[in-house]
N, C-alpha and C positions, 0 to 999 in steps of 0.2 A: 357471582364469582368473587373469590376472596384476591386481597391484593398484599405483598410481600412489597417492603421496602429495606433499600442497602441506600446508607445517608453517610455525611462525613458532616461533620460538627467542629467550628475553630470554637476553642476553650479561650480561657481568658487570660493563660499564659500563652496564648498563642501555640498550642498544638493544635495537633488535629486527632480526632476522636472517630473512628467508623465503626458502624455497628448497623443491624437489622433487626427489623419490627414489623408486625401487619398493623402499628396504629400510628404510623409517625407523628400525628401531630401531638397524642397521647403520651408517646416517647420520649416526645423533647420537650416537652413541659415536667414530664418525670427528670430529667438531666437537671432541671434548671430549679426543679426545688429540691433536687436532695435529698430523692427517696431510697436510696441505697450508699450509706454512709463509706460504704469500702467502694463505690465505683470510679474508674478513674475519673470520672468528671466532677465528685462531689466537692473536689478543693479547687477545682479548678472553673469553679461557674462565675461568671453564666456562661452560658453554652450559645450559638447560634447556628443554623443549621445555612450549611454553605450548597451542596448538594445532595442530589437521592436520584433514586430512578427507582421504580414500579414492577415487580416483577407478578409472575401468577405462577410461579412454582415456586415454594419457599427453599427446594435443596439451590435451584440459580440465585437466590438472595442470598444464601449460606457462601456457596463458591464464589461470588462474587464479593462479596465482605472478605472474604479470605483473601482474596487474589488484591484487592488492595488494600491490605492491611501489611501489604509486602513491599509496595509503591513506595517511592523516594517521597519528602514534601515535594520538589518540585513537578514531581510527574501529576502529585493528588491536586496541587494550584495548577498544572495544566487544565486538566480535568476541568475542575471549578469553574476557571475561567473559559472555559469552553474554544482552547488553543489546539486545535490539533495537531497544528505544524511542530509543536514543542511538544505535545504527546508523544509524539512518533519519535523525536528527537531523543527523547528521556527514556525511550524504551528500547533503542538498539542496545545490542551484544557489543561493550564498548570492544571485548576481548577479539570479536569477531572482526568488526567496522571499524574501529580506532574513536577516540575520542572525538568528537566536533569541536571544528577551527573560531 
Protein backbone atom coordinates (compact mmCIF):
# COMPACT_ATOMS: atom_id res chain seq x y z
CA UNK A 1 0.00 0.00 0.00
CA UNK A 2 1.35 3.23 -0.88
CA UNK A 3 1.20 6.18 1.77
CA UNK A 4 0.34 9.98 1.18
CA UNK A 5 1.59 12.58 3.57
CA UNK A 6 0.04 16.28 4.45
CA UNK A 7 3.03 17.98 6.87
CA UNK A 8 3.44 21.63 8.21
CA UNK A 9 7.12 22.64 8.46
CA UNK A 10 8.15 26.13 11.01
CA UNK A 11 10.73 27.77 8.61
CA UNK A 12 13.41 29.81 10.17
CA UNK A 13 11.66 32.92 9.98
CA UNK A 14 9.25 31.46 11.89
CA UNK A 15 6.33 30.56 9.43
CA UNK A 16 4.78 27.76 8.59
CA UNK A 17 5.11 25.90 5.38
CA UNK A 18 2.24 22.81 4.40
CA UNK A 19 2.70 20.80 1.59
CA UNK A 20 2.18 16.96 0.60
CA UNK A 21 4.54 14.06 -0.49
CA UNK A 22 4.43 10.07 -0.54
CA UNK A 23 8.19 10.49 0.85
CA UNK A 24 8.24 12.68 3.71
CA UNK A 25 11.22 12.04 5.23
CA UNK A 26 12.69 12.52 1.38
CA UNK A 27 10.76 15.73 1.47
CA UNK A 28 12.24 17.41 4.18
CA UNK A 29 15.55 16.92 3.62
CA UNK A 30 14.71 18.21 0.04
CA UNK A 31 13.35 21.70 2.11
CA UNK A 32 16.40 21.84 4.08
CA UNK A 33 19.04 21.68 1.19
CA UNK A 34 17.64 23.70 -1.29
CA UNK A 35 16.79 21.79 -4.11
CA UNK A 36 14.37 24.18 -5.66
CA UNK A 37 15.78 27.61 -5.57
CA UNK A 38 12.13 29.48 -6.13
CA UNK A 39 10.52 27.35 -3.30
CA UNK A 40 9.04 29.17 -0.50
CA UNK A 41 11.34 27.54 1.93
CA UNK A 42 14.68 27.98 0.03
CA UNK A 43 15.38 31.38 1.93
CA UNK A 44 13.96 30.47 4.63
CA UNK A 45 15.92 27.06 5.93
CA UNK A 46 16.17 25.22 7.80
CA UNK A 47 12.95 23.87 7.93
CA UNK A 48 11.76 21.48 10.67
CA UNK A 49 8.88 19.35 10.33
CA UNK A 50 6.23 20.23 13.30
CA UNK A 51 3.34 17.89 12.12
CA UNK A 52 1.97 15.22 9.26
CA UNK A 53 -0.59 12.57 9.17
CA UNK A 54 -0.64 9.59 6.62
CA UNK A 55 -3.08 9.24 4.31
CA UNK A 56 -3.74 6.18 1.46
CA UNK A 57 -5.65 8.29 -0.89
CA UNK A 58 -3.48 11.03 -2.26
CA UNK A 59 -6.71 13.25 -3.65
CA UNK A 60 -7.47 13.35 0.90
CA UNK A 61 -3.65 14.47 1.15
CA UNK A 62 -4.46 17.18 -1.78
CA UNK A 63 -7.74 18.28 0.26
CA UNK A 64 -6.40 18.31 3.25
CA UNK A 65 -3.13 20.39 2.35
CA UNK A 66 -5.71 22.59 0.88
CA UNK A 67 -8.05 22.94 3.80
CA UNK A 68 -5.12 23.97 5.82
CA UNK A 69 -3.40 26.05 4.03
CA UNK A 70 -6.56 28.20 4.81
CA UNK A 71 -6.01 27.77 8.68
CA UNK A 72 -5.08 30.83 10.92
CA UNK A 73 -1.27 30.31 12.65
CA UNK A 74 -3.17 29.85 15.62
CA UNK A 75 -5.51 27.24 14.58
CA UNK A 76 -2.20 25.28 12.67
CA UNK A 77 -0.14 25.76 16.65
CA UNK A 78 -3.38 24.23 17.77
CA UNK A 79 -3.13 21.37 15.62
CA UNK A 80 0.70 21.03 16.33
CA UNK A 81 0.27 21.23 19.62
CA UNK A 82 -2.31 18.56 19.70
CA UNK A 83 -4.96 21.38 21.74
CA UNK A 84 -8.31 20.43 20.75
CA UNK A 85 -10.23 22.67 23.07
CA UNK A 86 -8.49 25.73 21.07
CA UNK A 87 -9.00 23.93 17.86
CA UNK A 88 -12.45 24.02 18.14
CA UNK A 89 -12.10 27.44 19.53
CA UNK A 90 -10.15 28.87 16.35
CA UNK A 91 -12.68 27.28 14.20
CA UNK A 92 -16.09 28.70 14.95
CA UNK A 93 -18.02 31.10 12.71
CA UNK A 94 -16.86 34.26 14.80
CA UNK A 95 -19.89 35.91 12.51
CA UNK A 96 -22.22 33.25 13.73
CA UNK A 97 -20.95 32.53 17.76
CA UNK A 98 -19.47 35.93 18.43
CA UNK A 99 -15.88 36.27 19.38
CA UNK A 100 -14.53 34.27 22.63
CA UNK A 101 -14.41 36.22 26.05
Amino acid sequence: MKFYYTYILLCADNSYYIGMTNNLQKRVTQHNEGVNKSSYTFKRRPVSLKWYIQCTNPAEAIKLEKQLKGWSRKKKEALIKENWQDLIRFSKNYTQFGKPE
